[in-house]
C-alpha positions in Angstrom: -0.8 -4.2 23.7 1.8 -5.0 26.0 3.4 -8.0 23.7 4.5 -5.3 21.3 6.9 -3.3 24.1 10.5 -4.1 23.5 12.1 -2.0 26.2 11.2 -0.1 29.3 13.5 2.6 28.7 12.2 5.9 29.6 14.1 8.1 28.0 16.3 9.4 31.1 19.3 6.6 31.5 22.7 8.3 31.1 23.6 5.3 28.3 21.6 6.8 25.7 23.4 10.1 26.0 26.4 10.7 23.5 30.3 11.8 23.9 30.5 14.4 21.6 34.5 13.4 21.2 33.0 10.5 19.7 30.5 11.9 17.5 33.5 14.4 16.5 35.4 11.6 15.3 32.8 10.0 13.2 32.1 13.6 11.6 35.9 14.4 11.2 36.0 10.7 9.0 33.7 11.8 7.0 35.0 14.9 6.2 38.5 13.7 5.1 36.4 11.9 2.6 35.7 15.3 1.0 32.3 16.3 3.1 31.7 19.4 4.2 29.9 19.8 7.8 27.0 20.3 7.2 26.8 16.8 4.4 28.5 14.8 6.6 26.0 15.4 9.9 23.4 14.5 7.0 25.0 11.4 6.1 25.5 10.4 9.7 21.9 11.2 10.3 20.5 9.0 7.2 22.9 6.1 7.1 24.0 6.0 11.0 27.9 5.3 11.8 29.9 3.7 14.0 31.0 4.8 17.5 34.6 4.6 18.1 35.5 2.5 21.2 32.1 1.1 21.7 30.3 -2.0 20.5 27.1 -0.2 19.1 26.9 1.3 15.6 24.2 4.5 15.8 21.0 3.7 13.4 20.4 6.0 10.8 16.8 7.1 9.7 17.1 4.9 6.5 16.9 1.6 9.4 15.0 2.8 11.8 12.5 3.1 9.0 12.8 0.1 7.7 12.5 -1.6 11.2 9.3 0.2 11.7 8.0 -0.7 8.4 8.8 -4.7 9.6 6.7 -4.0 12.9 3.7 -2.8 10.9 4.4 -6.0 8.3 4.2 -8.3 11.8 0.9 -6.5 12.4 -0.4 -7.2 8.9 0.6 -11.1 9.0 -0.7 -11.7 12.3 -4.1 -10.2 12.4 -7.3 -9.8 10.1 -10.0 -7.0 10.7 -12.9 -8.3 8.8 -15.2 -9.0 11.7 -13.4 -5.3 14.0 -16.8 -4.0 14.4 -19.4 -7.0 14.5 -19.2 -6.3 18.1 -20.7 -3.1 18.0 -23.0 -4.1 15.4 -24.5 -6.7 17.7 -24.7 -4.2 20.5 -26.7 -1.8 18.3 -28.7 -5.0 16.7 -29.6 -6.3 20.6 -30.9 -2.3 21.5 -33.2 -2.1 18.5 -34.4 -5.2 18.7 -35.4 -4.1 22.3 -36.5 -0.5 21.3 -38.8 -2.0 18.7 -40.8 -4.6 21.1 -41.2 -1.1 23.2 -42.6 1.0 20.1 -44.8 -1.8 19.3 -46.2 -2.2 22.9 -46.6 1.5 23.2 -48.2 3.0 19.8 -49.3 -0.2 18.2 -48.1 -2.4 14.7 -49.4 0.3 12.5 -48.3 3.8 14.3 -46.6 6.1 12.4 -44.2 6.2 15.4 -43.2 3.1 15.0 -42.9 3.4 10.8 -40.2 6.1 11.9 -38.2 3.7 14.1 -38.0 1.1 11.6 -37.1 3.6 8.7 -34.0 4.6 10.8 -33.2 1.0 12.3 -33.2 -0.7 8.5 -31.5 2.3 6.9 -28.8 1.3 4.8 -25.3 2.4 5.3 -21.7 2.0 7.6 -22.2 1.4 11.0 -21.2 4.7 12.4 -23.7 6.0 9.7 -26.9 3.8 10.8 -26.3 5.2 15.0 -26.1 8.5 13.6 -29.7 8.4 11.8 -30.6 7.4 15.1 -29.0 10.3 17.5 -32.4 12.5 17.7 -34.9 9.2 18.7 -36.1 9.1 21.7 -35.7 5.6 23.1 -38.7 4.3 24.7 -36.7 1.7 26.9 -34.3 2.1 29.1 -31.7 -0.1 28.6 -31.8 0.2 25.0 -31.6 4.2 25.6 -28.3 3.0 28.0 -27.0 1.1 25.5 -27.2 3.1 22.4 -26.0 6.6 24.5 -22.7 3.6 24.6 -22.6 4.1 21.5 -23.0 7.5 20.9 -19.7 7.8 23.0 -18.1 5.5 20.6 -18.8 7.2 17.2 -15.8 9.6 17.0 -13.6 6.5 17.6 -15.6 3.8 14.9 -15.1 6.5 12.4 -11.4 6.4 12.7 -11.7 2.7 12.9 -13.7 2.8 9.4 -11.8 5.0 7.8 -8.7 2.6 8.5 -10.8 -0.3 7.4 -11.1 1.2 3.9 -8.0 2.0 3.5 -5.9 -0.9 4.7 -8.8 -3.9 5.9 -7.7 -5.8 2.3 -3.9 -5.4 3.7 -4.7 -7.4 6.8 -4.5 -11.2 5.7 -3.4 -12.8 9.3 -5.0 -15.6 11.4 -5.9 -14.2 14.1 -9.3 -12.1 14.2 -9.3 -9.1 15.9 -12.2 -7.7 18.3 -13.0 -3.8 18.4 -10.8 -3.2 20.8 -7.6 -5.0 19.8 -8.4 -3.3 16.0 -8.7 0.2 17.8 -5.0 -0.6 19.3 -4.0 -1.9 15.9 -4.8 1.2 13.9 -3.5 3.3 16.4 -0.2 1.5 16.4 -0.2 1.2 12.9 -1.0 5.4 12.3 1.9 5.7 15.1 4.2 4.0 13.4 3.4 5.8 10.0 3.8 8.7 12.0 7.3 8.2 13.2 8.3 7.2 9.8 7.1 10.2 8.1 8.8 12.5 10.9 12.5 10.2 10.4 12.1 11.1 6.5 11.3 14.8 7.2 14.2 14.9 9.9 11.4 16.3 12.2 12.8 15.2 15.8 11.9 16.8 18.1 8.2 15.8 18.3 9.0 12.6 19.4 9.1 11.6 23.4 10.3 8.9 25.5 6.5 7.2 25.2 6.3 7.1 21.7 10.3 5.7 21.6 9.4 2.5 24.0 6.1 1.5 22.1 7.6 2.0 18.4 11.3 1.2 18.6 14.0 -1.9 19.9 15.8 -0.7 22.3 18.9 -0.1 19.6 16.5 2.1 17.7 15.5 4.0 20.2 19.0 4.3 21.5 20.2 5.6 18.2 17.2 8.1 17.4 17.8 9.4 20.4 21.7 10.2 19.3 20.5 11.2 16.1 18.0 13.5 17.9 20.9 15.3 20.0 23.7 15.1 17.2 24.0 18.7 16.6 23.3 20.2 20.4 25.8 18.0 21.9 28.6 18.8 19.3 27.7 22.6 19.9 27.2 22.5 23.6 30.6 20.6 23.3 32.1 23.7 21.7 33.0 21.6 17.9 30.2 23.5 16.1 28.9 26.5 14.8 27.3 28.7 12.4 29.2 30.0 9.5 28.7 31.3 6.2 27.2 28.1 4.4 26.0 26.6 7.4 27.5 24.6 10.1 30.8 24.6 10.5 33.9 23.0 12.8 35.5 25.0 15.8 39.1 26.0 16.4 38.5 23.4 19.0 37.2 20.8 17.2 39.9 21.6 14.3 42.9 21.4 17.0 40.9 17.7 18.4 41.0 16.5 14.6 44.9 17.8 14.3 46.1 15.9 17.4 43.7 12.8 16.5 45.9 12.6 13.6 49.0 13.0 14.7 48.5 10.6 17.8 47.4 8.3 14.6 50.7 8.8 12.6 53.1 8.7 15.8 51.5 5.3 16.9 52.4 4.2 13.3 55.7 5.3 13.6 56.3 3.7 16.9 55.1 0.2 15.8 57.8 0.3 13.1 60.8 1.7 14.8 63.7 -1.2 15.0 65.0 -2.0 18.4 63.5 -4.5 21.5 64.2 -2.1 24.2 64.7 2.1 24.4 67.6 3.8 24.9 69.7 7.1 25.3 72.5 6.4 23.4 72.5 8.0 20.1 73.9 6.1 16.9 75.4 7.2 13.7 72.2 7.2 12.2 69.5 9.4 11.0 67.8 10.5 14.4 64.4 9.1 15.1 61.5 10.5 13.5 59.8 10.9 17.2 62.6 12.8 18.3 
């Protein structure tokens, strides 16, 4: 359902790639606030964080749930599934009703063949459950024989569909009725979504593709899941991570990037506050400066 695509991102634009420097800083401020390594790639992971020098804050999983959980709430205020599979129900309705002018013609009103046929046809039960007491009949005419050999093809699909409709049908409360088909891409939009959530919460990333990031997400979620996705490669392919003892820890490198991050910090200070409207040579009677 093309109205539901937000982006036609396909997963291979160098934007949605990440500069591990900057994913080093975000980790390093989170560590000065007492967290070791492996916590603060967590935290950045669950609550997102800001990228340094760029106007985009990464998503954590705690949003990009709750944005899919407002997509699935559209879904449930704009549709309702009572009448899904009244199509199919007429199409199965319109071949017995053909199939039992054909019994009647051929064995008669009182046949035993024809008590059969109308035993299955007014059997009581789901949809799905009335076309299978009918799989082993042999179909006197044709077209009904066409039609209902449709349905056959269908019944692996309508019992998904059913099963969805007990569960959630009472959930659906919008205006808009939706046909088989458009409730076949509404449950299947809806389990995807569910999906996605459930893999964010179990930090299970690496099942998800480029297909299932354009349908689901904005283009900011996907954007940021995809970070999320790469966090810990990049930083080790970058050389600022590895294994230790209790997990992952930071490099020399990346301990020598945080050091001179620092400094640069506190000698920018330093340099904003100096006295003086020009530089020069001389040296006075005072202290020398601190950048000296």
């Amino acid at each position: 359902m093309k109205r539901w695509r937000y982006s036609q991102w396909d997963g291979t634009q160098s934007e949605f790639s990440l500069d591990a420097r900057r994913a080093l800083d975000a980790l390093s401020d989170l560590m000065m606030e007492g967290l070791s390594p492996e916590e603060a790639l967590e935290m950045m992971r669950r609550a997102g964080f800001e990228l340094a020098g760029m106007d985009f804050r990464v998503m954590g999983t705690e949003e990009l749930i709750q944005e899919l959980r407002r997509e699935a709430q559209k879904l449930l205020q704009q549709y309702n599934l009572d009448h899904a599979t009244d199509e199919l129900a007429q199409k199965l309705e319109d071949a017995l009703t053909r199939e039992e002018a054909a019994q009647r013609a051929a064995h008669g009103m009182e046949s035993r063949a024809l008590n059969d046929f109308l035993e299955k046809r007014h059997r009581e039960g789901s949809l799905s459950e009335r076309i299978e007491a009918l799989r082993d009949h042999e179909f006197l005419d044709d077209d009904a024989r066409e039609a209902f050999q449709e349905l056959l093809a269908e019944l692996d699909r309508l019992k998904e569909l059913e099963e969805f409709l007990r569960e959630n049908a009472q959930r659906f409360r919008g205006k808009e009725s939706a046909g088989y088909e458009q409730a076949q891409e509404i449950r299947e939009r809806i389990q995807a979504l569910q999906q996605l959530a459930q893999d964010l919460r179990s930090g299970n990333f690496e099942r998800l593709t480029p297909e299932q990031l354009r349908e689901l997400l904005s283009e900011d979620g996907a954007r940021s899941l995809i970070i999320l996705r790469d966090l810990d490669q990049n930083l080790r392919e970058a050389g600022f991570l590895r294994d230790g003892k209790d997990g992952a820890e930071l490099t020399p490198r990346a301990i020598r990037r945080i050091g001179a991050q620092a400094l640069a910090a506190v000698y920018s200070q330093l340099r904003k506050g100096r006295p003086g409207s020009h530089d020069t040579a001389a040296h006075g009677v005072a202290t020398p400066r601190p950048d000296e």
